[in-house]
C-alpha positions as CSV (number, residue, x, y, z in Angstrom):
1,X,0.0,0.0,0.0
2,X,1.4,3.5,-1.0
3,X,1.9,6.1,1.1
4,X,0.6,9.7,0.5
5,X,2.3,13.0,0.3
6,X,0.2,14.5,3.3
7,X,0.8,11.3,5.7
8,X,4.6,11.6,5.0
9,X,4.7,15.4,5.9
10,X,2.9,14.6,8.6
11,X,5.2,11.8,10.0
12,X,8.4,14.1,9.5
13,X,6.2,17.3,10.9
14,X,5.5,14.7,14.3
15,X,9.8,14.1,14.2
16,X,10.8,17.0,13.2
17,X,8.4,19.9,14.5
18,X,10.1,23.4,12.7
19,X,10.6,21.2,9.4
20,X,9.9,23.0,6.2
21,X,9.1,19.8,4.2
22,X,8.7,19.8,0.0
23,X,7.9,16.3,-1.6
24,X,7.3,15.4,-5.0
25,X,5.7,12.4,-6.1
26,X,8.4,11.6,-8.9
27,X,6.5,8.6,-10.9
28,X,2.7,9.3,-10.0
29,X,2.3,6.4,-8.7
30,X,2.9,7.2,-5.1
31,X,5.9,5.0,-4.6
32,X,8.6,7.3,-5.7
33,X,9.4,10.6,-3.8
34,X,11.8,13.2,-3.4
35,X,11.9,14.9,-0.4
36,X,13.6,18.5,0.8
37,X,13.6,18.8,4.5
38,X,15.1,22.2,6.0
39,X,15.0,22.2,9.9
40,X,17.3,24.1,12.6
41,X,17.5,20.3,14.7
42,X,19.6,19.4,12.0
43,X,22.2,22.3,12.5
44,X,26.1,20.5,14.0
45,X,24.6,17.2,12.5
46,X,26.8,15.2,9.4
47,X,24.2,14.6,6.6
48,X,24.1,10.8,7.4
49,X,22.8,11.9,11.0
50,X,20.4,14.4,9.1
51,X,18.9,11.6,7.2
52,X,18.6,8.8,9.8
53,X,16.5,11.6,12.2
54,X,14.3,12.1,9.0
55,X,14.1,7.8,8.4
56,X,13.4,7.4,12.1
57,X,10.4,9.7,11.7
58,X,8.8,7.7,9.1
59,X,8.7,4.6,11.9
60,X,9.1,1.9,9.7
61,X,7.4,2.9,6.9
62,X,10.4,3.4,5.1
63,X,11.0,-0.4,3.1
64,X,7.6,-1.1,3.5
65,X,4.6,1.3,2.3
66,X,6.6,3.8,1.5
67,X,9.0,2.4,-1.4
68,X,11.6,5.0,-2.4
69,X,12.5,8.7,-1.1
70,X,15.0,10.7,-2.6
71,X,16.1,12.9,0.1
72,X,17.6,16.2,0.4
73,X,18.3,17.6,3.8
74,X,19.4,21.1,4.7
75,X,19.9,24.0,7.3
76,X,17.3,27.2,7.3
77,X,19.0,30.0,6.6
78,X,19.2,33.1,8.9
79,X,18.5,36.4,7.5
């Protein structure tokens, strides 16, 4: 069963509660997304560590409903 692109943001909102989240459904079919996740939690982090925090917020899903996620990780910038 394929996830939607509101139930991931949601998942990664519940892990990551300042994220600014943008997915894209890259196929259509709802298997295949990218994903650009800016939050301030991830600030001193390595990417990997970035990544895993985002993962862990999908609990599981990852593998399983959810199929592929292209992810892009980043820092908000201060102005």
């Amino acid at each position: 069963m394929a996830m939607n692109i509101e139930e991931i943001e949601r998942l990664i909102k519940e892990g990551l509660p300042d994220a600014e989240i943008k997915i894209e459904d890259l196929r259509g079919d709802g298997d295949h997304y990218a994903a650009h996740v800016s939050s301030s939690i991830f600030k001193g982090l390595s990417r990997v560590k970035q990544h895993q925090l985002v993962y862990a917020s999908l609990k599981g899903r990852m593998g399983t409903e959810l199929h592929a996620l292209a992810l892009h990780t980043s820092i908000p910038e201060i102005n």
